[in-house]
NUTI-990031 format. One record per residue (C-alpha): residue number from 1; x, z, y. Coordinates in nm, 3 decimals, always signed. Layout:
N
PT NUM X Z Y
...
END
This chain:
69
PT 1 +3.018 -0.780 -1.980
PT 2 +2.985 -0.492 -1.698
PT 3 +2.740 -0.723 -1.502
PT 4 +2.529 -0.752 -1.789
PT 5 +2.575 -0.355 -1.892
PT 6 +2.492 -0.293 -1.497
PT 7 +2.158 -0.517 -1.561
PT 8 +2.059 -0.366 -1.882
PT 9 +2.069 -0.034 -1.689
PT 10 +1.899 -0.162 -1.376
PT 11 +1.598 -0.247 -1.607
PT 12 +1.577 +0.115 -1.827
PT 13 +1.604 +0.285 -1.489
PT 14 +1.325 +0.070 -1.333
PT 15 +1.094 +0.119 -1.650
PT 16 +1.111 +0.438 -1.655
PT 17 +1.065 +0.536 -1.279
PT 18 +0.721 +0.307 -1.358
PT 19 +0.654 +0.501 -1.648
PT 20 +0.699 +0.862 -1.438
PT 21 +0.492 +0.689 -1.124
PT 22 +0.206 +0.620 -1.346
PT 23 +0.211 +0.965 -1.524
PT 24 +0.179 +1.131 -1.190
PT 25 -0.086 +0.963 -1.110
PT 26 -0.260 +1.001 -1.435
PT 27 -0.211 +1.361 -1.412
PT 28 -0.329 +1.406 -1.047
PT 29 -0.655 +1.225 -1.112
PT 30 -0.704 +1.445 -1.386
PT 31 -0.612 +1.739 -1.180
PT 32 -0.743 +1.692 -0.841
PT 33 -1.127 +1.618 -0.825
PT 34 -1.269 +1.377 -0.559
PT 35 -0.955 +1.158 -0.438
PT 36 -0.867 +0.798 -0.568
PT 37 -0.506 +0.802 -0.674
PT 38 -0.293 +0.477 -0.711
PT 39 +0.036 +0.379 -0.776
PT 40 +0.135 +0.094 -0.452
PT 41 +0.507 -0.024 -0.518
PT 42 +0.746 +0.274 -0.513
PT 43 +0.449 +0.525 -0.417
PT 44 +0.168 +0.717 -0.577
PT 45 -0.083 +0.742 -0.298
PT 46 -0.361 +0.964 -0.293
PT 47 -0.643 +0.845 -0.091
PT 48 -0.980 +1.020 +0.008
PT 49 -1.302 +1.119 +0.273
PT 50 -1.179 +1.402 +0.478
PT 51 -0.838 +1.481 +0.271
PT 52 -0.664 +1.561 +0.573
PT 53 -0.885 +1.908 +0.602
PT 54 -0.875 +1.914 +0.228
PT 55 -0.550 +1.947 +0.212
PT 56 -0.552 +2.235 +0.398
PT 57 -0.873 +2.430 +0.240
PT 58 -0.783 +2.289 -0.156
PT 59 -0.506 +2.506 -0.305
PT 60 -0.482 +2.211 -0.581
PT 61 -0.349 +1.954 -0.292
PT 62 -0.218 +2.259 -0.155
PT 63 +0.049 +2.310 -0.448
PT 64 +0.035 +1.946 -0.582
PT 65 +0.401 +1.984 -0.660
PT 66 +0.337 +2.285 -0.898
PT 67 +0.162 +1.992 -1.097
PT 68 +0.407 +1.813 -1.183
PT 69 +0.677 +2.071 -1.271
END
């Protein structure tokens, strides 16, 4: 009974860390203009020309995390 409790859990945990991983990256496309933004596995990546220097210039990469508070 445990084993299948532990399961049960395993799968609402893992749902909803999807869920959260593709919100963030619905909300950063919407937020930050010019960058492609993907969910790979675990990760939301956030891929672009030049967003290295970006990064440094763009206060909305700049304070990405103030995004998603």
């Amino acid at each position: 009974m445990m084993d299948r409790l532990a399961a049960r859990a395993e799968a609402i945990g893992a749902q909803r860390a999807a869920a959260v991983r593709a919100d963030v990256a619905a909300l950063l496309s919407a937020e930050v203009q010019g960058v492609d933004v993907s969910v790979v596995g675990d990760d939301v990546v956030i891929a672009g020309r030049g967003l290295r220097w970006r990064a440094v210039r763009d206060p909305a990469l700049r304070w990405i995390g103030s995004l998603l508070r």
